[in-house]
Each structure stands twice: as structure tokens, then as C-alpha cells.
C-alpha positions in Angstrom: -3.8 11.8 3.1 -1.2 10.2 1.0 0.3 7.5 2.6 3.6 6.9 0.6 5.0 10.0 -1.3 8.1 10.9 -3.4 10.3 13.8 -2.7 12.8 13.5 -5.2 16.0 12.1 -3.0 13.4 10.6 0.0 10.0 9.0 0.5 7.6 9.7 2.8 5.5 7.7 4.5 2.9 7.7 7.1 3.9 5.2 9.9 0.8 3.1 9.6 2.4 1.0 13.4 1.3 4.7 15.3 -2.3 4.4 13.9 -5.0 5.4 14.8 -3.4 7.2 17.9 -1.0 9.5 16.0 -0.7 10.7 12.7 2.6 10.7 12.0 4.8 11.1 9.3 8.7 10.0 8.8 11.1 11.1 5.4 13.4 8.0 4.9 16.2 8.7 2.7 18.1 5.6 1.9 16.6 2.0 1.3 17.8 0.2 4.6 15.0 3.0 6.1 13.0 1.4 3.3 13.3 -2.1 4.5 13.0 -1.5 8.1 9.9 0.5 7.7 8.2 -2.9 5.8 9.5 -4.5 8.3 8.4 -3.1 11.1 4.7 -2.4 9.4 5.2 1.0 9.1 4.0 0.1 5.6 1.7 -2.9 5.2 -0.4 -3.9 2.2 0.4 -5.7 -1.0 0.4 -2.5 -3.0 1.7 -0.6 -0.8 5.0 -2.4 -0.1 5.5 -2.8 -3.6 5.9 1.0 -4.4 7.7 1.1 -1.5 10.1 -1.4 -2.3 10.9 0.0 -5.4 11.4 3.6 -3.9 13.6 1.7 -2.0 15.5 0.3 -5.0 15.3 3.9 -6.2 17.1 4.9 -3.3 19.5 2.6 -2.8 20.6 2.8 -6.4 20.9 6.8 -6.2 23.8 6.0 -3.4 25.8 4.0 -5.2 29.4 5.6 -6.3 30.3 3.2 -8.5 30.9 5.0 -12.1 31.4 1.7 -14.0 28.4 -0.1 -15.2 29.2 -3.8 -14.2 30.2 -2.6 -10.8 26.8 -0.4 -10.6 24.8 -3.7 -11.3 26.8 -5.9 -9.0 25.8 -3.4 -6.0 22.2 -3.1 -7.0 22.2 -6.5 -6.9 22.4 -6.6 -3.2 20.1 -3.5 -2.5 17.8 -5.6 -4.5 17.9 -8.6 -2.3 17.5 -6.7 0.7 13.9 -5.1 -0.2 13.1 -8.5 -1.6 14.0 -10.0 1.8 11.9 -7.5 3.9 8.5 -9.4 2.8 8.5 -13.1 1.3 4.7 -13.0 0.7 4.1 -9.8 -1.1 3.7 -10.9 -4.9 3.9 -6.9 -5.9 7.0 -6.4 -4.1 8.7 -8.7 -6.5 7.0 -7.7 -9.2 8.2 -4.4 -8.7 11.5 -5.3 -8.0 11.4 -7.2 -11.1 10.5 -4.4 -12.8 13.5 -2.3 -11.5 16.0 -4.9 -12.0 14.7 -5.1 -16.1 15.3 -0.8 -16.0 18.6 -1.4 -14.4 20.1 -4.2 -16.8 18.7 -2.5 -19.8 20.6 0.7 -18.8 24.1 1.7 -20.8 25.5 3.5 -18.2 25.0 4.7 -14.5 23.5 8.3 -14.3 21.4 6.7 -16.9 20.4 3.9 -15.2 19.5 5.9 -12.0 17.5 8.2 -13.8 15.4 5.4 -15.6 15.1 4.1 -11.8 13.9 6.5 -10.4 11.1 7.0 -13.4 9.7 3.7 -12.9 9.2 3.9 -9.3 7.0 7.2 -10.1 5.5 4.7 -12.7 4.8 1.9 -10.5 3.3 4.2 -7.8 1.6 6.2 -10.2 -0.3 3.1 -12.1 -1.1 1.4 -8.7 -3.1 4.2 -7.4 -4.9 4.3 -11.2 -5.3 0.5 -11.1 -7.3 0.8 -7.9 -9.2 3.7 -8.8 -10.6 2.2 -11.9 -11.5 -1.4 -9.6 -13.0 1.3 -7.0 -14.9 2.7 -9.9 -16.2 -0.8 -11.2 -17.0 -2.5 -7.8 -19.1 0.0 -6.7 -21.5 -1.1 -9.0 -22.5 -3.9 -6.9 -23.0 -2.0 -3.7 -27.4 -1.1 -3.7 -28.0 2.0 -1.5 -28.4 1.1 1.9 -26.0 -1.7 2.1 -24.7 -3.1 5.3 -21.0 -4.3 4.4 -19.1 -6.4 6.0 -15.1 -5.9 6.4 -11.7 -8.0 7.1 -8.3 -6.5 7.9 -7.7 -3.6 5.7 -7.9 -3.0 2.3 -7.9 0.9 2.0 -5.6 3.7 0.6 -3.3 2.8 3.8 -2.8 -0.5 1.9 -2.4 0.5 -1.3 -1.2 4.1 -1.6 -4.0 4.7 -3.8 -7.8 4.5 -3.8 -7.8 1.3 -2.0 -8.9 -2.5 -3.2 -12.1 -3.8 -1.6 -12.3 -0.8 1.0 -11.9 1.3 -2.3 -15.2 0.3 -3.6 -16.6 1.1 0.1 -15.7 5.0 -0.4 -16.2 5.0 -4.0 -20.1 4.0 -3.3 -20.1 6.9 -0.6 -18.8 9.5 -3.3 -22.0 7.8 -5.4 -24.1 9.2 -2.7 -25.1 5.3 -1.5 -26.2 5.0 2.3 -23.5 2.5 3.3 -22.9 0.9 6.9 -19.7 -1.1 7.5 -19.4 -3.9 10.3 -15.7 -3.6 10.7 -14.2 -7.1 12.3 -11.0 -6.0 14.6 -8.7 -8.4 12.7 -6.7 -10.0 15.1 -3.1 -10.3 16.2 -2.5 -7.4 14.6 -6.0 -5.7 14.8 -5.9 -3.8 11.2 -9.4 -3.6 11.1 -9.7 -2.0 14.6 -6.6 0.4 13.9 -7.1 1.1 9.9 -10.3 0.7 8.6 -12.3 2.0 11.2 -9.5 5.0 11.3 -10.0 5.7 7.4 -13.8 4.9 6.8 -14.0 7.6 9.5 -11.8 9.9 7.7 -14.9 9.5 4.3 -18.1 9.9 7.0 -19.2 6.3 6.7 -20.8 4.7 9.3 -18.5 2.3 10.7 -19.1 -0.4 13.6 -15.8 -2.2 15.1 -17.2 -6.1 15.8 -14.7 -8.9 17.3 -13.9 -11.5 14.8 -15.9 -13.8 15.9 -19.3 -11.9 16.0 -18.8 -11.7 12.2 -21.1 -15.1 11.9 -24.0 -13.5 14.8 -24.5 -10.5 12.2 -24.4 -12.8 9.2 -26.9 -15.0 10.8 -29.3 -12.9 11.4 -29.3 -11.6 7.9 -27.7 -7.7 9.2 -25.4 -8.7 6.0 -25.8 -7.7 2.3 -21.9 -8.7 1.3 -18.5 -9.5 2.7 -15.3 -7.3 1.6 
């Protein structure tokens, strides 16, 4: 399951909004796709909306006609600020973008620059998904065999386009051969625990029960709790 993927001249994504009912996928090939999908949390997740962003960037900058460099930057100035509009709290959405606008201004002319665009992205998505591999790797550690762990919103490959943060450590315990049990909260409004986690612990064979929000105290209280994720 790879929830964002490059195609060369699209991205695909899984639409995380149709979860857990359907599995489905959509190819967006131009960035005002891009920023609607963020949006419309088709992609959600920290991580995960900063590769897409700049696949967005990627995109965007692969349609622009212009042959002259200052007229190049002047339009990738504004598909810039439209991925950077789509989420004003996700710190590696403009850290990505930042990264792409750097490539871009360092660039001598355009086919160059869209070719060094399009490298980073691949480089931003490809050392996010090592990044959380190697936390994954280190958390799970601290997870003892026959943990009971307890879960908010969701923190998995769907969030990150690559092993996952804190639910990352979850599966990477499971591949250690560790008995793990997961109290999933639902997460409300938007319910990412009851939609995504549950759907992707499921998807690795770990135990997994969905608990409202409010039950999380209950099953800390009566000590059902080893550690919170």
C-alpha cells in the first residue's frame, strides 16, 4: 500500500476521505488537483502533505510555458503560494516548499530547473519514508512483549507515506515478533482513529480495539495501559 506515489508526469494517491469503506485510488496531474486533494483530506498527515506539496510544486512547475528564466520564477511563485495556502499548520509542507523554492532559484535555466524539481520531490519523499523507518526501528525498542498500547488520531504510513511515526513503531514491534494490543481512541470530529488506524493496524494482524475518546482514562485507570502513542 503506498499511499502517495510518483508516476513521472502525475501522483497518485490513495483518497484517505473514502477510508476504511473504499480503497480507492485517484492520478492527479496538475498541482491545483494537488491542493484540493490536501484540502479536502484526501491527504492528511504532516509528512504526508509535505511530499505532496512538493509533487505539487513538481507539477505545477512542469506546466509552465514560459522559456525565460525570470518569467519561469515569477509563475512558480504563485504555484508556490497555492500549495503553501492549502495547509497553514503543516511545518513540513513549508519545509518542503522551501526546499523547492531553493532548487528553483538556484536553477540557470528552465528545463533545468524542472528537472532539478522534479529530483527533489523524489528526494523529499524518498528520505521521509527513510526518516520514519529508522524512528520505527529505534522506538520499538521500548515496546516489551505483550504491551497494551494506547493510540490517538493516526500516525501510520497513511500519514506519512512511509513507515509511519508513532504507529510506525507499533508495526515495527509486530515484525519483531512482540505480542502487541492497541486501544485505538476514535478521534473525534474527524474520527482518524476510527477510520485509519484501526483500518491499517488491521492490514499488519495486530489486535486492535476502537474505544471512544473518553474511555481512554477508564482503561488507563485501571492499569489495562503500558504506554500512550
Amino acid at each position: 500500500m503506498k499511499p502517495i506515489a510518483w508516476l513521472g508526469n502525475r501522483v497518485r494517491i490513495l483518497d484517505q476521505s473514502r477510508l476504511p469503506r473504499e480503497e480507492v485510488y485517484l492520478e492527479l496531474d496538475d498541482y491545483q488537483s494537488i491542493a484540493s486533494a490536501i484540502t479536502e483530506l484526501k491527504i492528511r498527515g504532516a509528512p504526508a502533505i509535505g511530499v505532496a506539496g512538493a509533487y505539487g510544486i513538481a507539477l505545477g512547475a512542469l506546466k509552465i510555458e514560459s522559456v525565460a528564466r525570470d518569467e519561469f520564477l515569477e509563475k512558480f511563485g504563485g504555484v508556490s503560494n497555492t500549495i503553501a495556502a492549502t495547509r497553514p499548520t503543516a511545518r513540513n509542507l513549508f519545509r518542503a516548499i522551501e526546499r523547492m523554492r531553493q532548487v528553483a532559484e538556484a536553477g540557470e535555466d528552465v528545463a533545468q530547473i524542472k528537472a532539478a524539481l522534479v529530483d527533489e520531490a523524489v528526494r523529499i519523499h524518498a528520505e521521509e519514508a527513510e526518516a520514519t523507518r529508522k524512528l520505527s526501528e529505534s522506538g520499538a525498542e521500548l515496546i516489551g512483549d505483550g504491551f497494551t498500547i494506547l493510540t490517538h488520531c493516526n500516525t501510520g504510513p497513511l500519514a506519512t507515506t512511509g513507515y509511519g511515526t508513532a504507529l510506525g513503531v507499533i508495526i515495527k514491534a509486530k515484525e519483531q515478533g512482540k505480542r502487541i494490543k492497541v486501544l485505538a481512541t476514535e478521534t473525534r470530529p474527524l474520527l482518524q482513529g476510527a477510520r485509519l488506524t484501526t483500518w491499517e493496524l488491521k492490514r499488519v494482524g495486530i489486535s486492535v480495539t476502537l474505544i471512544t475518546d473518553s474511555a481512554a482514562g477508564y482503561f488507563m485507570s485501571r492499569g489495562e495501559v503500558n504506554c500512550v502513542m
